[in-house]
C-alpha positions as CSV (number, residue, x, y, z in Angstrom):
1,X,439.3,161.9,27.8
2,X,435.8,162.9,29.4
3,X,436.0,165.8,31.3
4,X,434.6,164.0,34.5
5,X,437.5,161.9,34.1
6,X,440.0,164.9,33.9
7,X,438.1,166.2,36.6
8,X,438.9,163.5,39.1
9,X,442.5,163.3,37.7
10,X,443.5,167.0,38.0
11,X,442.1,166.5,41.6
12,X,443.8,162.8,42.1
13,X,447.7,164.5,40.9
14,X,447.0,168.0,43.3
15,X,445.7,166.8,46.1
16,X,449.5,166.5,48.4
17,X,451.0,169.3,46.1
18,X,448.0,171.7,47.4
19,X,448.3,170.4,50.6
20,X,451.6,170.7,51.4
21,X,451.3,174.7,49.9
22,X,448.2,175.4,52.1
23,X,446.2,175.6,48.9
24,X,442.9,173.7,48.2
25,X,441.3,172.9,44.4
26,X,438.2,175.2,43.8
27,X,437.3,174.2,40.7
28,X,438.7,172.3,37.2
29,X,437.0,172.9,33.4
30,X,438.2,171.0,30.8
31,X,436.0,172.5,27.7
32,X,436.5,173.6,24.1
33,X,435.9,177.0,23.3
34,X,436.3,177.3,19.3
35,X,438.8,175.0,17.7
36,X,441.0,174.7,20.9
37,X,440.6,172.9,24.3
38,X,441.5,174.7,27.9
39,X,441.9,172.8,30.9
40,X,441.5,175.8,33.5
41,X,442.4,174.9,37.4
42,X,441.2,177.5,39.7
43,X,442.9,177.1,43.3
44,X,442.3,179.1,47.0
45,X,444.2,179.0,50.4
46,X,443.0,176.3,52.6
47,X,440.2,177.9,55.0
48,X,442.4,179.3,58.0
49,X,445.1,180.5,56.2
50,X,446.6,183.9,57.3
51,X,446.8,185.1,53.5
52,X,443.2,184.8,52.7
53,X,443.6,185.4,48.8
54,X,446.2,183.4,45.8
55,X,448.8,185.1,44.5
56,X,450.5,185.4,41.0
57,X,453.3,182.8,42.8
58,X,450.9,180.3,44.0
59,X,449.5,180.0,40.2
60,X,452.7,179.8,39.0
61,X,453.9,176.7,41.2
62,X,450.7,175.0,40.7
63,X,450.9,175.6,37.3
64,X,454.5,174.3,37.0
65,X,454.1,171.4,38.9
66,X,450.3,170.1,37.3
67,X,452.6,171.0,33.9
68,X,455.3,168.3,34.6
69,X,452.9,165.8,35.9
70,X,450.2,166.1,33.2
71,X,453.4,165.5,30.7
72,X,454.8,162.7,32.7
73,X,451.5,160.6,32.7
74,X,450.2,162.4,29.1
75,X,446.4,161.4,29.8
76,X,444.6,163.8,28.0
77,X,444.4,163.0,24.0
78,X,444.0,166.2,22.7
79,X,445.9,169.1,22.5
80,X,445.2,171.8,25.1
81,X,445.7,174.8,27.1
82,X,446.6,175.0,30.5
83,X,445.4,177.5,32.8
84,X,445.5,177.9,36.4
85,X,443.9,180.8,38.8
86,X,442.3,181.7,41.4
87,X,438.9,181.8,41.5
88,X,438.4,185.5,41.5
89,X,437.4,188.4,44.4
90,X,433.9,187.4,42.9
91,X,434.0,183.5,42.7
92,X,431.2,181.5,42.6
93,X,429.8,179.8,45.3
94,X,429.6,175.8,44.3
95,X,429.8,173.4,47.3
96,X,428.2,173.4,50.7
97,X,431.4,174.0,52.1
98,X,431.7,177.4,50.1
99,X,428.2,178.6,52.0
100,X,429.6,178.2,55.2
101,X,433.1,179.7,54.6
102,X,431.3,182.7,53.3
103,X,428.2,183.2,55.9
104,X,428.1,186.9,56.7
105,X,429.7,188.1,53.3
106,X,427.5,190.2,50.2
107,X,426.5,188.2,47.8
108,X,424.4,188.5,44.2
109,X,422.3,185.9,43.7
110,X,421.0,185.4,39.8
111,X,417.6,182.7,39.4
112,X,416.5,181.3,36.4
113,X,412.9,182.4,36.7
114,X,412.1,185.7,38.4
115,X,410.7,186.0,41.4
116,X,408.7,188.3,42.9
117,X,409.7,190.5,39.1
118,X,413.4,189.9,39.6
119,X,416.1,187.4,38.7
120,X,418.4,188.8,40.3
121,X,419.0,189.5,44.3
122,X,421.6,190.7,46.9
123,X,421.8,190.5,50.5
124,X,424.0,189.1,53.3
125,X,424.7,185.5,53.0
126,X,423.3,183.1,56.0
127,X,423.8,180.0,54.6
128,X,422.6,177.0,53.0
129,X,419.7,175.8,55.3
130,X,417.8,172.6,54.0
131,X,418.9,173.4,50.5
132,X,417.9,176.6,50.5
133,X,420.1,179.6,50.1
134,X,419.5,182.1,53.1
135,X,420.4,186.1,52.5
136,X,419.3,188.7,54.1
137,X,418.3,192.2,52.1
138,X,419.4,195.7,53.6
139,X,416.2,195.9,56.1
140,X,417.2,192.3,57.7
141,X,414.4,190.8,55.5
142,X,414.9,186.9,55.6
143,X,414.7,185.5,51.7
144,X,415.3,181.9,51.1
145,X,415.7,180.4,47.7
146,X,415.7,176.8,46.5
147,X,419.1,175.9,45.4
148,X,417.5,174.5,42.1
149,X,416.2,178.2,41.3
150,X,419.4,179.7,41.4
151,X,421.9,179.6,38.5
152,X,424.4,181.0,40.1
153,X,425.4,182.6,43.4
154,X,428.9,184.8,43.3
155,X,430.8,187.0,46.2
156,X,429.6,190.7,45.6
157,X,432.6,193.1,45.0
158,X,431.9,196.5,46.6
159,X,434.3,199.0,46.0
């Protein structure tokens, strides 16, 4: 099965589980690494929840629940591992929605060119402003990158 397909399956059979558990879908791979295949399913509170990060329980259920339903309907061809989390105190940032939810948080920003002699930024995330992403560095300094420069933007983890 393609893995857009799976894609829009995995979303299709969790979307009134998640619901109904004030959980939302993140983020689905279905790739081979090696000899063996891993369908990994990350999940994260609904925005507004009062328990702002998954737990160990909420994988579980998910995982459980996506378990029986993916044997039930047995679309996928191959063999496989399933795997479901959360996406991580440093999760990427992927959709729109993601930039908006976390507007005011640290964040490390890596390019695929350098700019300026770096690749890699941090700063205070403002948004995503006519597809460019916003931060601003430790002096207030305004930087704006083009979404198609950056390779990846994650949640910075300061200890």
């Amino acid at each position: 099965m393609a893995k857009v397909k799976v894609t829009a399956l995995i979303e299709e059979i969790t979307a009134a589980f998640l619901e109904e558990n004030g959980l939302e879908l993140y983020n689905v791979e279905f790739l081979k690494e090696g000899r063996d295949w891993f369908l990994r399913v990350y999940i994260d509170k609904k925005q507004g929840q009062e328990e702002e990060y998954v737990s160990t329980d909420d994988c579980e259920k998910v995982s459980r629940f996506l378990s029986e339903e993916l044997d039930r309907l047995d679309p996928i061809e191959q063999n496989y591992y399933l795997e479901v989390s959360s996406p991580g105190l440093d999760r990427a940032l992927l959709k729109d929605s993601d930039y908006e939810r976390f507007a005011g948080r640290l964040v490390d920003l890596s390019l695929y060119k350098a700019v300026d002699g770096s690749k890699a930024y941090q700063g205070i995330l403002v948004g995503l402003v006519d597809d460019k992403i916003v931060i601003k560095d430790e002096k207030e300094k305004e930087m704006q990158f083009d979404r198609a420069q950056v390779a990846k933007t994650r949640l910075a983890v300061v200890f």
